[in-house]
N, C-alpha and C positions, 0 to 999 in steps of 0.2 A: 360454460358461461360463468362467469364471476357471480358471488352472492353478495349484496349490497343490504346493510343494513337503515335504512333512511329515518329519518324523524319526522314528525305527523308535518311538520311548517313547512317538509319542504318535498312531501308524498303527494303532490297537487298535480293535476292535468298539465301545465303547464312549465313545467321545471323540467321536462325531458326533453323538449325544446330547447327552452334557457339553457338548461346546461350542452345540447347541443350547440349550439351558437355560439357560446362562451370556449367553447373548444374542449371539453372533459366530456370524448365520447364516450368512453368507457363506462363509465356514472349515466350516462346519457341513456346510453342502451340499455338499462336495467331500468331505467326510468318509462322509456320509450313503451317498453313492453308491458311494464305495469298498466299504464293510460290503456294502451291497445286491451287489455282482456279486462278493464274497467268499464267497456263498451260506451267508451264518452262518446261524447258526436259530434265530435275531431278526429273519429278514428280515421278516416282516408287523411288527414293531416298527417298523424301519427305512424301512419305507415309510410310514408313519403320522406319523413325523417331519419323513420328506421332504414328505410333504401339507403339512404344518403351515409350511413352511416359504415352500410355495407359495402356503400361505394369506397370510401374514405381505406376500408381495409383490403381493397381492392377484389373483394369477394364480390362481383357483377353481378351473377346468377343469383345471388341471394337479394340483392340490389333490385332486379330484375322482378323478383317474387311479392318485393311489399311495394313495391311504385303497382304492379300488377293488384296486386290484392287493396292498396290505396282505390283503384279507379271501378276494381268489383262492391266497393262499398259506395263508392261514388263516382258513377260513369261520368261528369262531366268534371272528376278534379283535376283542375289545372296546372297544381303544383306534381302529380303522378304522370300527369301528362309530360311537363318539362325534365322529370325523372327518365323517363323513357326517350326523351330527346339524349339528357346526358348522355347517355349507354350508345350513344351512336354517333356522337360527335367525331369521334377519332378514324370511329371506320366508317361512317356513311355520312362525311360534313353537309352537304345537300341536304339530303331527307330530316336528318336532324335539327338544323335552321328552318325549315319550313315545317315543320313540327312545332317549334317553338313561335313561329311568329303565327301559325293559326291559334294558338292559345293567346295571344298578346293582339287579337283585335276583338272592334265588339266592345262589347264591357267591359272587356281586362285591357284596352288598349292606352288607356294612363292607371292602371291599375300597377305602385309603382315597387309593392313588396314582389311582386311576380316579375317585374320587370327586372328587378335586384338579382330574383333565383335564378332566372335568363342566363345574367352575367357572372353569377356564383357556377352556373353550369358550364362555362366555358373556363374559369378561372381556374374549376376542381379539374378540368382537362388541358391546363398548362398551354390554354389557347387565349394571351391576354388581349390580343387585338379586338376578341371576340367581347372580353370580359369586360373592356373599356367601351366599345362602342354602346354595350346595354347602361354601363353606368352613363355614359353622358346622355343617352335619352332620358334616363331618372331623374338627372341634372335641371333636365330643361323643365322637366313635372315641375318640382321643388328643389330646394338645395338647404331649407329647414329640417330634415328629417335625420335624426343620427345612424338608421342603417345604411343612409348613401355615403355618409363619409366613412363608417367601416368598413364596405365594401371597396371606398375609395383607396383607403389606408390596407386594405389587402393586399391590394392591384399593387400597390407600392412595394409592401414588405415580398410580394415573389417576386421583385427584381431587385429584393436587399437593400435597398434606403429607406433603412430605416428611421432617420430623420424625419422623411415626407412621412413615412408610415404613421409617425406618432402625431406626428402636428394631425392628420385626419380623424386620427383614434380621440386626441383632444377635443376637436370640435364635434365630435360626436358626443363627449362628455357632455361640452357645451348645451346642447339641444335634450340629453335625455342622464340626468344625472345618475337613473338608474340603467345604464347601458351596459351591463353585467360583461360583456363581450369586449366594448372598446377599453374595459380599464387592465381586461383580462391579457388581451394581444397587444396594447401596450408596453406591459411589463415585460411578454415573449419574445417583444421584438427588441428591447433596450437589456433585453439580461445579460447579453453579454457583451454591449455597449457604454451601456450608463446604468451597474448597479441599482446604483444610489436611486435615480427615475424610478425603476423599477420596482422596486421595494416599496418608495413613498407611493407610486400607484396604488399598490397593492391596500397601501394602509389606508389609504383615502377608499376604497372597497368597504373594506372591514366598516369602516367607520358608518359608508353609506348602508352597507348592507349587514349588520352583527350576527346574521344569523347563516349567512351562507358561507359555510364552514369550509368550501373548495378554495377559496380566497387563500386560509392557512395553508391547505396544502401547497397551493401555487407557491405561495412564499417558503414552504419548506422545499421545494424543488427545487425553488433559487438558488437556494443558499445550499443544498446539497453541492450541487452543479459548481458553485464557488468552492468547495471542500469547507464551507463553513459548518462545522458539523454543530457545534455547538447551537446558532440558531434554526439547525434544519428541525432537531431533534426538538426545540422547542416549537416549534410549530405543526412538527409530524404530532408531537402530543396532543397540542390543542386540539388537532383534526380528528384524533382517532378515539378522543373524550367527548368529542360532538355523536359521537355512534355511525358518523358516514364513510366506510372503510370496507373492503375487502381484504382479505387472505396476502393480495400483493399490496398493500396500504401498511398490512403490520409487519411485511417482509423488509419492507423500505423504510418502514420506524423501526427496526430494530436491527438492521443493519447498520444505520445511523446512529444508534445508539451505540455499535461494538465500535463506530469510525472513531467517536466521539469517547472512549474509553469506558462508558459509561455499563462494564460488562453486567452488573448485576440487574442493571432495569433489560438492558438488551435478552438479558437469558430469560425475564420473568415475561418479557415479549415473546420469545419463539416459543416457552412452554405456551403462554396462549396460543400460538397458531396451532402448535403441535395439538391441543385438546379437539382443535377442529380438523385434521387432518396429521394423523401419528407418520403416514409416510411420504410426508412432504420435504423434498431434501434442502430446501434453504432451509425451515427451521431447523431439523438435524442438523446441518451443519454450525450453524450458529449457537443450538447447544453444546455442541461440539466443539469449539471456538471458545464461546463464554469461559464455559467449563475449564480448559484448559489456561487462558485468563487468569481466571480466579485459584486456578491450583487445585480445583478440587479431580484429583486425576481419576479414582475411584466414578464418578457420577461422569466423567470425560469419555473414560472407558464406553459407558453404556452407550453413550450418546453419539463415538465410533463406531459401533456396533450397528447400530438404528440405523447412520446416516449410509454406511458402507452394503449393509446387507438386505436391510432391511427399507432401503429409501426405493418409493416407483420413481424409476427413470432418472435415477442420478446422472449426472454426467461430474465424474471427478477433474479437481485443478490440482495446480501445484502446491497451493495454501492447504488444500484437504490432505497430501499425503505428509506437508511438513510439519500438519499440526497433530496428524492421527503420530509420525514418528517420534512425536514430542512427547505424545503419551507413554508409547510404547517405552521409548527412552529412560523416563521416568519411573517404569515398571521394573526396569531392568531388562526388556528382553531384546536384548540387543541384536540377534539375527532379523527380528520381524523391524527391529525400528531402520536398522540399515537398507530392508530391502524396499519401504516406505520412501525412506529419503532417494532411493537408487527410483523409485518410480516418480518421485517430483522433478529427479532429472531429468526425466523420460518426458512428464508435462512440460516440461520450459526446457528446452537445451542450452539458453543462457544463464543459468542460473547455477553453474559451476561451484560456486563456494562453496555449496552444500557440501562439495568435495569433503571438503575440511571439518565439516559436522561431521563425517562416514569416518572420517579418520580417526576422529576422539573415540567415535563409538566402537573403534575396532579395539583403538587400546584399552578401554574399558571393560572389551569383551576377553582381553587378554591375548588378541592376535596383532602382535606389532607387526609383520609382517605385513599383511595386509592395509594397517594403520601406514604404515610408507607409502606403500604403493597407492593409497589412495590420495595422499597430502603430495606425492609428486605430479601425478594426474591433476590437484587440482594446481598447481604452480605450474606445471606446463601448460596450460590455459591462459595463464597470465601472460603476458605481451611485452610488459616489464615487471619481473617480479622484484620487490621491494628488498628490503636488505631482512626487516620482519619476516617476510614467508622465507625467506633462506637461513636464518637463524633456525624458525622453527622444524624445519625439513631438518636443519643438520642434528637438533636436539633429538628429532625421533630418532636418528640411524644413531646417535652418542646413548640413545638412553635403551635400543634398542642391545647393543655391543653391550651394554651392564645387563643383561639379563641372564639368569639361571641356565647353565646346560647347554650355553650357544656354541659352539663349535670354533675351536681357535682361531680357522682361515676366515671364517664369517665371521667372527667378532674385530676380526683385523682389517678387514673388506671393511664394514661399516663404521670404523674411526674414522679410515682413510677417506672411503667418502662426505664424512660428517667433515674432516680437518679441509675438504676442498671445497664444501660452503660456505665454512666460516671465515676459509682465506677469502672469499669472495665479498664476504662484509666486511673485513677486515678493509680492503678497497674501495668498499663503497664509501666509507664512512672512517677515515682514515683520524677523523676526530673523536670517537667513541672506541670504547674500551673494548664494546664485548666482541667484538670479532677477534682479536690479538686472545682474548680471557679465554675465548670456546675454544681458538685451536690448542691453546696450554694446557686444557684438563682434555682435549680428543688425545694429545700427544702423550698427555703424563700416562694415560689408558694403553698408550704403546709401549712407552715405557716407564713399565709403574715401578720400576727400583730406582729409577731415576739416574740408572748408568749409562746412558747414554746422552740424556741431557738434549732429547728433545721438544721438552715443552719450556726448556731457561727462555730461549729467545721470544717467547709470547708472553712469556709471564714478563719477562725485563719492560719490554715496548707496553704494556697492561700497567706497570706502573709508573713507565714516564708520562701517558695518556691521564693517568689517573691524579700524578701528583700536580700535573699541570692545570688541573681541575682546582684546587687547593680548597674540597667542599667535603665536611666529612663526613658524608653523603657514601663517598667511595671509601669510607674507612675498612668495608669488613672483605671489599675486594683486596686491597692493598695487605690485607692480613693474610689472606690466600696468596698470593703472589708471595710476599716474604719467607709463608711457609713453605711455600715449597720452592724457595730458592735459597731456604738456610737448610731445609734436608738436603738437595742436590749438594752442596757445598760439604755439606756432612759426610755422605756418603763419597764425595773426592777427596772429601781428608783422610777416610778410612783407609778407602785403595790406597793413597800415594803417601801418607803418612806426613802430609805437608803441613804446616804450622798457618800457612797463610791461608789453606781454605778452611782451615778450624778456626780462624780469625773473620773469614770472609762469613763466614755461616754464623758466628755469632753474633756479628754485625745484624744483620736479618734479624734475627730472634731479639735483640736489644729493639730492632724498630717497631715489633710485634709491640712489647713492650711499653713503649711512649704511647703506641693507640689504645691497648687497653693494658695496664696493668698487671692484672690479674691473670692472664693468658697462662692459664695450666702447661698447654703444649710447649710456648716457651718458655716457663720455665724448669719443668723439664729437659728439654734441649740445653741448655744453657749447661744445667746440673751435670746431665752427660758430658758436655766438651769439657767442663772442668775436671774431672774423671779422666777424659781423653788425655788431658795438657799431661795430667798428674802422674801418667801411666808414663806417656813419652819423655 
């Protein structure tokens, strides 16, 4: 059972009621049970609530126990009596109706709050024919009284009109401005109708009542509910600064607070729960969370640790393994962060991208290898992969082929496959350079003497794309592309001894020139073919 801290104003006999009524059974119950071992002399009252309550969580037998223990404090109470009806409506609709209506003659026969519980007990058993016929006998009593049109405004909201629902819950205002319940179900019933109703209900509560701090909460539930986080968090505040809060009160204020960005009040919230409970895995995880937030990965660490090993009855998601691999990632340990993110995949099988997390982490870990295989795995998932993921795919297998001690047929293998993603963007996007730019340096990688003159044709079509851009923007591509189409040039003046490709290549090197002046390489090159001219 939850622990409830309450304040003196509102630790009264009759507030586990009210807050019954009002609909916060949870508060209710902690309440309910104070009264009962207060030995008031409403305890058969008190027990009949508490039944009611057990009914609500659909626990009967426990239901069963205090409508029973109601009626051993008081053999003739008539609301334990109609407890004991409830419990029999479904299976035994006869004995149950004549249960109920020997309590409802006699003296209780315009006795009209009992008449109401009648129809609340067919209403809690989703019997509304039942539940209306008790209110319109209430009706004929009185039709001044604000628990008939809340019950009336019930009736309505379980068949979802909520319109009618509220105009009832209004006129219950009407008659009892303090009607804690109708301003309450109200707002339940318009939350996700009419905001705005809602909210203004709520405030017109507060107003009426300052002191009954479930009002804030209601409204921070609201507005959670809305993703408004900013106002939930202010109101989960106010609620949990009144002292009226359990364990799950500062789970939901401070989850609120991490929605809301707000990670340093959120973390000084879960260490609070944590001092009340070190193995409770929502605040572990949300230290956990915070922590990582905030960058502090060292105090993250521990807070993985707690939530992973040391939490009773965790049950892990996808966000605990992607946040614990963020840690680890950050550590450097890149076996434990990969197999982290591989079991996030495992919590959500839609959540594929991660792929692409695995894959940086491989080549960080220094396995490119694997760094492929996992960035194709995640583009095979894709349904239409974008010209971006095949750019990137081709970079790994282009920057894979430049690595130390790779084996000449595999570093030839993965040009060729890197030059047939980049032909692929080159298609896609037949207006943009880098498809034409990737396959001119996968190719120059084939042929890096440049005697064969397989990357001219990418680099050529790279700076018609480029110039036609006219943004100098593309300046230091266009300096690429020249260079290496006044060395090709170069080295075909060498082989054939031709005048016009030592003319053709200096042309190149003169354009390098106009873009930046000062270009070493050209002139250099330049220096050389006049050497060249001077030899021949």
């Amino acid at each position: 059972m939850a622990s409830f801290a309450f304040s003196p104003l509102q630790a009264k006999d009759s507030e586990g009621i009210s807050f019954y009524k009002a609909g916060f059974q949870k508060q209710a119950k902690v309440l309910l049970f104070q009264e009962l071992k207060s030995n008031s002399t409403n305890s058969a009252e008190t027990c009949y609530f508490l039944g009611n309550v057990y009914f609500g969580e659909s626990k009967n037998d426990s239901a069963l126990y205090y409508y029973k223990k109601g009626l051993s404090l008081d053999a003739e109470s008539a609301l334990n009596n109609i407890g004991l009806a409830k419990l029999q409506i479904k299976s035994n609709a006869v004995q149950a109706k004549e249960a109920i209506e020997n309590v409802l003659k006699g003296k209780n026969k315009k006795n009209v709050d009992l008449i109401l519980e009648a129809g609340r007990a067919y209403l809690e058993n989703g019997e509304l024919l039942g539940a209306n016929d008790y209110l319109e006998r209430a009706q004929k009593i009185t039709r001044k009284y604000a628990p008939v049109f809340v019950l009336a405004g019930d009736i309505f909201e379980s068949k979802k009109d909520a319109g009618q629902a509220c105009s009832m819950y209004e006129q219950a205002i009407l008659f009892d401005a303090n009607c804690r319940e109708a301003y309450v179900k109200y707002a339940r019933a318009y939350r996700d109708v009419n905001t705005a109703l809602a909210v203004e209900m709520l405030g017109r509560l507060k107003t009426q009542e300052p002191n009954f701090s479930l009002a804030n909460k209601e409204l921070a539930d609201l507005y959670y509910a809305k993703n408004d986080f900013d106002n939930a968090a202010k109101y989960y505040g106010e609620y949990i600064a009144s002292g009226n809060y359990d364990t799950d009160d500062l789970k939901q204020y401070a989850m609120t607070l991490f929605l809301n960005k707000d990670y340093n009040k959120s973390l000084e919230i879960a260490q609070m729960g944590l001092k009340l409970n070190a193995q409770d895995p929502a605040f572990n995880r949300l230290a956990m969370y915070n922590n990582v937030e905030l960058k502090k990965f060292d105090d993250a660490t521990v807070a993985a640790d707690n939530f992973f090993n040391k939490s009773k009855d965790a049950q892990f998601s996808y966000f605990d393994y992607t946040y614990n691999g963020s840690i680890l990632a950050e550590k450097k340990k890149y076996p434990e962060a990969i197999a982290s993110f591989e079991k996030a995949i495992e919590a959500d099988t839609t959540k594929t991208e991660l792929l692409s997390t695995i894959s940086g982490l491989y080549e960080q870990a220094g396995d490119p290898v694997n760094a492929i295989k996992s960035y194709e795995k995640y583009v095979g998932n894709v349904s239409k992969p974008s010209a971006d993921l095949l750019v990137e795919l081709g970079k790994k297998y282009y920057s894979y082929a430049n690595t130390d001690k790779i084996l000449p047929n595999i570093k030839t293998s993965s040009l060729l496959k890197a030059d047939s993603l980049f032909a692929k963007v080159a298609e896609m996007e037949p207006d943009n350079y880098r498809g034409n730019c990737w396959r001119a340096r996968a190719n120059s990688n084939l042929d890096p003497e440049a005697t064969k003159g397989l990357a001219k044709p990418f680099y050529e079509k790279t700076v018609e794309i480029c110039l036609a851009k006219n943004d100098p923007r593309y300046n230091p591509v266009l300096i690429e592309c020249y260079s290496y189409l006044g060395f090709y040039h170069l080295v075909a003046g060498e082989k054939s001894k031709s005048a016009s490709e030592y003319e053709t290549s200096k042309g190149y090197w003169n354009k390098i020139l106009k873009i930046e002046p000062g270009n070493s390489t050209a002139l250099k090159a330049l220096e050389g073919l006049s050497g060249s001219k001077k030899k021949k």
